[in-house]
DSSP file (Angstrom, degrees, kcal/mol; ACC not computed):
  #  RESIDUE AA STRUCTURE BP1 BP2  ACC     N-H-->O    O-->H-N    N-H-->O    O-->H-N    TCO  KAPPA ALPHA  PHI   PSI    X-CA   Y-CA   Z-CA
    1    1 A X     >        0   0    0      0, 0.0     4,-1.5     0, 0.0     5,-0.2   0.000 360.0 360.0 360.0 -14.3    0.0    0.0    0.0
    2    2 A X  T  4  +     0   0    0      2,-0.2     5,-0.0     1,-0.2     0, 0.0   0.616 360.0  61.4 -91.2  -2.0    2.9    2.4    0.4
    3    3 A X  T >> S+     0   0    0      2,-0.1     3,-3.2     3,-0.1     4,-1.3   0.946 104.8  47.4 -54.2 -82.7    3.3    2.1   -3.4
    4    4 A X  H 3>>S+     0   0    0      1,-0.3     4,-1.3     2,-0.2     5,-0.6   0.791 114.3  48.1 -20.2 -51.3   -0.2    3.6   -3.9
    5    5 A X  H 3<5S+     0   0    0     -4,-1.5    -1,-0.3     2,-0.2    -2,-0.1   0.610 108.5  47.4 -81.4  -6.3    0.4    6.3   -1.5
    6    6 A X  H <>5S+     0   0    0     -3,-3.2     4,-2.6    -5,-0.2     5,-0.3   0.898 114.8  48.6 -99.7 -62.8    3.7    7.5   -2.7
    7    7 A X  H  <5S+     0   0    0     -4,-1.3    -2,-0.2     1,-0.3     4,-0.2   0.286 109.4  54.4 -75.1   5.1    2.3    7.6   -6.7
    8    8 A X  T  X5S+     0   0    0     -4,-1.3     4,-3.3    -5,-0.2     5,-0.4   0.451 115.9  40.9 -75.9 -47.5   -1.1    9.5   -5.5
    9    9 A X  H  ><S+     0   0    0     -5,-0.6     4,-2.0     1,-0.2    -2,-0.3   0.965 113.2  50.1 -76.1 -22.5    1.6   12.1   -3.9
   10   10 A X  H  X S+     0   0    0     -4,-2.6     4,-1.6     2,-0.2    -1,-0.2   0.832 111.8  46.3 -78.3 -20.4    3.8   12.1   -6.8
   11   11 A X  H  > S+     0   0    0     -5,-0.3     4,-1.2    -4,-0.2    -2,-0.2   0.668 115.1  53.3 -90.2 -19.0    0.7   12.8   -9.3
   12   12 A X  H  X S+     0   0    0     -4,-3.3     4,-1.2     3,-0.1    -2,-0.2   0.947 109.6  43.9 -52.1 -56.0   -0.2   15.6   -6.5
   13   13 A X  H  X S+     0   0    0     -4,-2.0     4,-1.8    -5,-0.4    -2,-0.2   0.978 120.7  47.8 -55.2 -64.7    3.4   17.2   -6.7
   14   14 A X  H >X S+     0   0    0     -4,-1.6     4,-4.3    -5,-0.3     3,-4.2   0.956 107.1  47.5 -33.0 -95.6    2.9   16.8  -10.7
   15   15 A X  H >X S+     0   0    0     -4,-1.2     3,-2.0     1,-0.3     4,-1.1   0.604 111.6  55.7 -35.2 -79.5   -0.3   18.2  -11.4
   16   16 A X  H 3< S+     0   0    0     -4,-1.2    -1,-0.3     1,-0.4    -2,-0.2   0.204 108.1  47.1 -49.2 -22.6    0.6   21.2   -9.2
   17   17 A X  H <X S+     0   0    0     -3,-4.2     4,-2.1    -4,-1.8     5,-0.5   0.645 112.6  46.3 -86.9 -39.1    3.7   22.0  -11.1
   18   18 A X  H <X S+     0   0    0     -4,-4.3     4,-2.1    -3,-2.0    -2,-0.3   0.975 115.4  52.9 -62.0 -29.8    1.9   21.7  -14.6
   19   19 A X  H  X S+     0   0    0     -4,-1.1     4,-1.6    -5,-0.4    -1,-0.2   0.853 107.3  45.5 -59.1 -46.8   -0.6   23.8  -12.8
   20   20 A X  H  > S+     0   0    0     -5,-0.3     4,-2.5     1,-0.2    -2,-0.2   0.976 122.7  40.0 -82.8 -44.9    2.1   26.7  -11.6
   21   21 A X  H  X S+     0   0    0     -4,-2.1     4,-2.6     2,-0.2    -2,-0.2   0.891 106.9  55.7 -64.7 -26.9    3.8   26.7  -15.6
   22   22 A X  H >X S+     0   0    0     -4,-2.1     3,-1.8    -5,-0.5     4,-1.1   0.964 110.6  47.6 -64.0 -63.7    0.9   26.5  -17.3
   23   23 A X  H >X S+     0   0    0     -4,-1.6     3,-3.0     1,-0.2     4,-1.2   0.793 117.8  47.3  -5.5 -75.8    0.0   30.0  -15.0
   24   24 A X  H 3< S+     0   0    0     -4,-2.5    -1,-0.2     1,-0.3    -2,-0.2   0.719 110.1  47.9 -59.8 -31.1    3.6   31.2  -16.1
   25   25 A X  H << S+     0   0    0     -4,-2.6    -1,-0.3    -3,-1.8    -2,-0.2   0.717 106.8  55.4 -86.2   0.0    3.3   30.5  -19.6
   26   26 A X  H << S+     0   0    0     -3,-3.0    -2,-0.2    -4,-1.1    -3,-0.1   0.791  82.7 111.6-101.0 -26.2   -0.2   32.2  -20.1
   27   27 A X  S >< S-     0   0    0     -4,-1.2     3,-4.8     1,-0.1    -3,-0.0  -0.199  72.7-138.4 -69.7 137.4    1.2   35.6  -18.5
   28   28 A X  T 3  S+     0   0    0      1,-0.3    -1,-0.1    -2,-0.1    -4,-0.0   0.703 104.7  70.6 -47.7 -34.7    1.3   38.1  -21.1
   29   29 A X  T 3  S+     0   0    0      2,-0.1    -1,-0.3     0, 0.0     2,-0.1   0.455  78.7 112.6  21.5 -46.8    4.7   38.9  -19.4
   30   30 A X    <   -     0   0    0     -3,-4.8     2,-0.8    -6,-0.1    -5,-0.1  -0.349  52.8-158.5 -63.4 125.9    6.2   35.5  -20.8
   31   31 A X        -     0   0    0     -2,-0.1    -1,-0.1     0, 0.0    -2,-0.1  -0.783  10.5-151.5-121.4  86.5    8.8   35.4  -23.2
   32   32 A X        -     0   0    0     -2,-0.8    -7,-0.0     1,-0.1     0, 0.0  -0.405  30.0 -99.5 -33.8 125.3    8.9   32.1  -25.0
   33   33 A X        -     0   0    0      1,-0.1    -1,-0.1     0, 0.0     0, 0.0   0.288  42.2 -87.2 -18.4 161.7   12.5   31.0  -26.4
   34   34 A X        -     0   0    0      1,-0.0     2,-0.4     3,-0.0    -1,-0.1  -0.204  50.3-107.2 -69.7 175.8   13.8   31.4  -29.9
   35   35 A X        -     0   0    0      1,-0.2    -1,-0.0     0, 0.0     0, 0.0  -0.987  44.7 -84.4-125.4 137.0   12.9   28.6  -32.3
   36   36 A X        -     0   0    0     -2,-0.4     2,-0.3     1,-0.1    -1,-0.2   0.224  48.1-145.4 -14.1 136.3   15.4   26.3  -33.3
   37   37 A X    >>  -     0   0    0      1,-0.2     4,-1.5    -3,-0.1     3,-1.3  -0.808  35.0 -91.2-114.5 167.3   17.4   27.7  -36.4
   38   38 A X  H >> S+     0   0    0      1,-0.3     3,-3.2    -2,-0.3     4,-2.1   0.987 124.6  52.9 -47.1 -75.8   19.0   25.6  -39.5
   39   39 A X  H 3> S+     0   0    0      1,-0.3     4,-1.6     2,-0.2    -1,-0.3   0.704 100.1  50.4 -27.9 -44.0   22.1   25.5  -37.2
   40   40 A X  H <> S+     0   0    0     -3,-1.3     4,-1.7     1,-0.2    -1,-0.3   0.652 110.9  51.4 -83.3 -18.6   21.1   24.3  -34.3
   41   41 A X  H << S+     0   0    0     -3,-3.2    -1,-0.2    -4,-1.5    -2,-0.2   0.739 111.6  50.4 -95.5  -2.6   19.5   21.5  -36.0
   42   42 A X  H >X S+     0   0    0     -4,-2.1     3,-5.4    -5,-0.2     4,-2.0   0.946 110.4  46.3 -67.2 -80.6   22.6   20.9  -37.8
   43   43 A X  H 3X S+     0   0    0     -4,-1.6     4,-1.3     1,-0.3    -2,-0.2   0.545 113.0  45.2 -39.9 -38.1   24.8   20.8  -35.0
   44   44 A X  H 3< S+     0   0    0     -4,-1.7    -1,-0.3     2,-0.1     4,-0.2   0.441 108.9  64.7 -89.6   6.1   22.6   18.6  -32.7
   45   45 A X  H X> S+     0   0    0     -3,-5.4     4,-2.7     2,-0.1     3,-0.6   0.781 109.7  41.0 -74.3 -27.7   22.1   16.0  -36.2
   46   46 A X  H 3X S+     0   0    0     -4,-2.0     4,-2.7     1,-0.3    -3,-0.2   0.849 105.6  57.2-108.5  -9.6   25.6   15.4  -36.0
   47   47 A X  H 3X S+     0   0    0     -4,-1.3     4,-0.7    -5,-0.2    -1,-0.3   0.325 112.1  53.3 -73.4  11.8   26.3   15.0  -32.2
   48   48 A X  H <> S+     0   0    0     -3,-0.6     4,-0.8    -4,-0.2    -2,-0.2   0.659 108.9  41.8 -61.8 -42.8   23.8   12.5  -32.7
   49   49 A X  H  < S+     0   0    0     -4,-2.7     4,-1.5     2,-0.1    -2,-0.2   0.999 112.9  49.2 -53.3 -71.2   25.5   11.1  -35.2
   50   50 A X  H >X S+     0   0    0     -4,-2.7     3,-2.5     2,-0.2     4,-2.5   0.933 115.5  56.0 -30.4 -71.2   29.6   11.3  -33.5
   51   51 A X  H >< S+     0   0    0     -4,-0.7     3,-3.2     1,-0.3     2,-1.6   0.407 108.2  41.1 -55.9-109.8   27.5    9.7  -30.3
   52   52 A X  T 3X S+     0   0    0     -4,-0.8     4,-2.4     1,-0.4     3,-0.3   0.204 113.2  54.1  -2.9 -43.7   26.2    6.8  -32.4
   53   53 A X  H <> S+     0   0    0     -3,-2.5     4,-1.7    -2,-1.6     5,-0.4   0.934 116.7  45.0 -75.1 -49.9   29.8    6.4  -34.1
   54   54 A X  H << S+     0   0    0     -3,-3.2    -1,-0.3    -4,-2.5     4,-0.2   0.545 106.9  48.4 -96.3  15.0   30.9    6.3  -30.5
   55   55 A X  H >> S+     0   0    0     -3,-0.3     4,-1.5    -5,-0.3     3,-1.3   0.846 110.1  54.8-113.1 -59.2   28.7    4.1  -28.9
   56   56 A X  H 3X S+     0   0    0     -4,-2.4     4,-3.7     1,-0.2     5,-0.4   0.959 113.0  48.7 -28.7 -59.7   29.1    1.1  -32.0
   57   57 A X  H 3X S+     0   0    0     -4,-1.7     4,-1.8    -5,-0.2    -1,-0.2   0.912 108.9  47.6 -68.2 -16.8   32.8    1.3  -31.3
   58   58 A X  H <> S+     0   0    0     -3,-1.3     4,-1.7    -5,-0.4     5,-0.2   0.901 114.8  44.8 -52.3 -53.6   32.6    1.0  -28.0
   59   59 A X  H  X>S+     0   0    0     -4,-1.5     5,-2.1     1,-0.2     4,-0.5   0.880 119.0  46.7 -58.7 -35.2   30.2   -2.0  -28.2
   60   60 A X  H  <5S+     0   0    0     -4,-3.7    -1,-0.2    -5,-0.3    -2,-0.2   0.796 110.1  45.0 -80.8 -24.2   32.5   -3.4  -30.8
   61   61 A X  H  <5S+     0   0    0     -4,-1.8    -1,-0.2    -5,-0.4    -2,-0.2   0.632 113.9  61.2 -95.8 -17.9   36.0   -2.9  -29.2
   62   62 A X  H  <5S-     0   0    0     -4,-1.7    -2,-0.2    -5,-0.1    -1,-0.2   0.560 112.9-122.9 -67.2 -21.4   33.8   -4.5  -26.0
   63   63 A X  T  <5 +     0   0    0     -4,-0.5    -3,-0.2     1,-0.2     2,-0.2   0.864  64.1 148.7  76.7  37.3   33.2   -7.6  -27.9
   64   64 A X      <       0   0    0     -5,-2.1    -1,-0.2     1,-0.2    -2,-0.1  -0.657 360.0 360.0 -79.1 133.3   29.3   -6.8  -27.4
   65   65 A X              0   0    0     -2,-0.2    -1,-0.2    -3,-0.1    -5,-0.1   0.733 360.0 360.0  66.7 360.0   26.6   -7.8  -30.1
């Protein structure tokens, strides 16, 4: 039962933070971020990439797979 009681307080805690941003994003006050530019979506395609490259050679020089 101390399962139950912990995931009723953690969806309390929850709701009650989506509750306090939603607030904070609706005031006219709010200044949204920039939107992603061709760069920035370059630049995180291709640390996706490098990471990829570096998690196969890691698995491969591990004798993994």
């Amino acid at each position: 039962m101390g399962t139950m009681q912990s995931e009723l307080s953690f969806e309390e805690e929850l709701n009650a933070e989506v509750t306090k941003r939603l607030a904070l994003m609706e005031d006219p006050a709010y200044e949204f971020p920039e939107r992603m530019k061709k760069v920035d979506w370059i630049v995180a395609g291709v640390l996706i990439v490098v990471s990829l490259i570096v998690v196969e050679l890691a698995t491969l020089t591990a004798g993994g797979m």
